[in-house]
C-alpha positions in Angstrom: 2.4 -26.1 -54.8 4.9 -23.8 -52.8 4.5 -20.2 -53.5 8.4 -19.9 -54.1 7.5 -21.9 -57.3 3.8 -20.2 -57.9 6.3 -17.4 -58.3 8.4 -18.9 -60.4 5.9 -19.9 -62.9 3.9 -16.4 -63.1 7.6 -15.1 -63.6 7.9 -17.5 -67.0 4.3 -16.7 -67.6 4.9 -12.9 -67.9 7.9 -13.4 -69.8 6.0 -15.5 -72.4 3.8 -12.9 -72.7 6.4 -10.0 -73.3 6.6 -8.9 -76.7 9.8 -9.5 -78.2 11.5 -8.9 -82.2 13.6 -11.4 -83.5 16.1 -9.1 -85.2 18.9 -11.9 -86.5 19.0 -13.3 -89.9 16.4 -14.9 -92.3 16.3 -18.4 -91.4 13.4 -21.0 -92.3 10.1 -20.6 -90.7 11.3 -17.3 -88.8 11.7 -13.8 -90.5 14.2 -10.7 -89.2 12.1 -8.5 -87.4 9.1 -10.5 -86.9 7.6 -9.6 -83.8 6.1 -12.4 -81.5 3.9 -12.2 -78.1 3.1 -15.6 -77.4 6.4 -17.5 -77.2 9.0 -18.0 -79.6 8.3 -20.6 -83.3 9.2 -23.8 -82.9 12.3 -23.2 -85.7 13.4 -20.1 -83.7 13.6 -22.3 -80.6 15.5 -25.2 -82.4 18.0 -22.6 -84.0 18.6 -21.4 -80.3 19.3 -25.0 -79.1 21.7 -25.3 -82.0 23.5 -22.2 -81.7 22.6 -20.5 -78.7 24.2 -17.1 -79.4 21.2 -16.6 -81.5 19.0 -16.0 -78.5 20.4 -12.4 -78.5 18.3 -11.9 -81.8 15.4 -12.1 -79.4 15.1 -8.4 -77.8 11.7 -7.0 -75.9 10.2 -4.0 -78.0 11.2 -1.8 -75.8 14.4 -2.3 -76.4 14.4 -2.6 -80.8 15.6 1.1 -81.4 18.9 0.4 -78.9 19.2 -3.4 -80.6 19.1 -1.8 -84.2 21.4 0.9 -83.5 24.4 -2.1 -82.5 23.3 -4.6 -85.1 24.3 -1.5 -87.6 27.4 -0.7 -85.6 30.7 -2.1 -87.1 32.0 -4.3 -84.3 29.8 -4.1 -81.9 28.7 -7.9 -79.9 25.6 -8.1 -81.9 27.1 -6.9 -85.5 29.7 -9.8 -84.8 27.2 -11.8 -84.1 25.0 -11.6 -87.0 27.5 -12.0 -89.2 28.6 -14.8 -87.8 24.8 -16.3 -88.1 24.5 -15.2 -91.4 27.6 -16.5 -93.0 29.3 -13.8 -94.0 
């Protein structure tokens, strides 16, 4: 195996094992603000197949306080966004 690609794959490999919050809408089999360190569900995955906007639900930790501030924010990308998931 090249190292270019060993690289590449403990690149993916660290990002797997970031800890990220989905922080979109109920949907079935994933929760808002569920927090996940292992990969994404398989339903979470699917949604972001379907609609792939909805990978911007998916935020490190880190990063949660900033992500909640917009999702609160009348017009922000993310407010849009979630209400667009969400129907309303």
């Amino acid at each position: 195996m090249s190292e270019e690609k060993k690289q590449t794959g403990k690149i993916k490999a660290e990002l797997d094992a970031e800890i990220v919050v989905y922080i979109g809408p109920d949907i079935p089999g994933v929760k808002q603000y569920t927090t996940y360190n292992a990969g994404l569900p398989d339903a979470l995955k699917e949604k972001i197949k379907e609609h792939p906007f909805f990978n911007s639900f998916v935020v490190p930790v880190e990063k949660l306080a900033r992500a909640s501030a917009e999702l609160e924010r009348d017009g922000s990308a993310l407010s849009v966004l979630y209400r667009k998931a969400s129907g309303k």
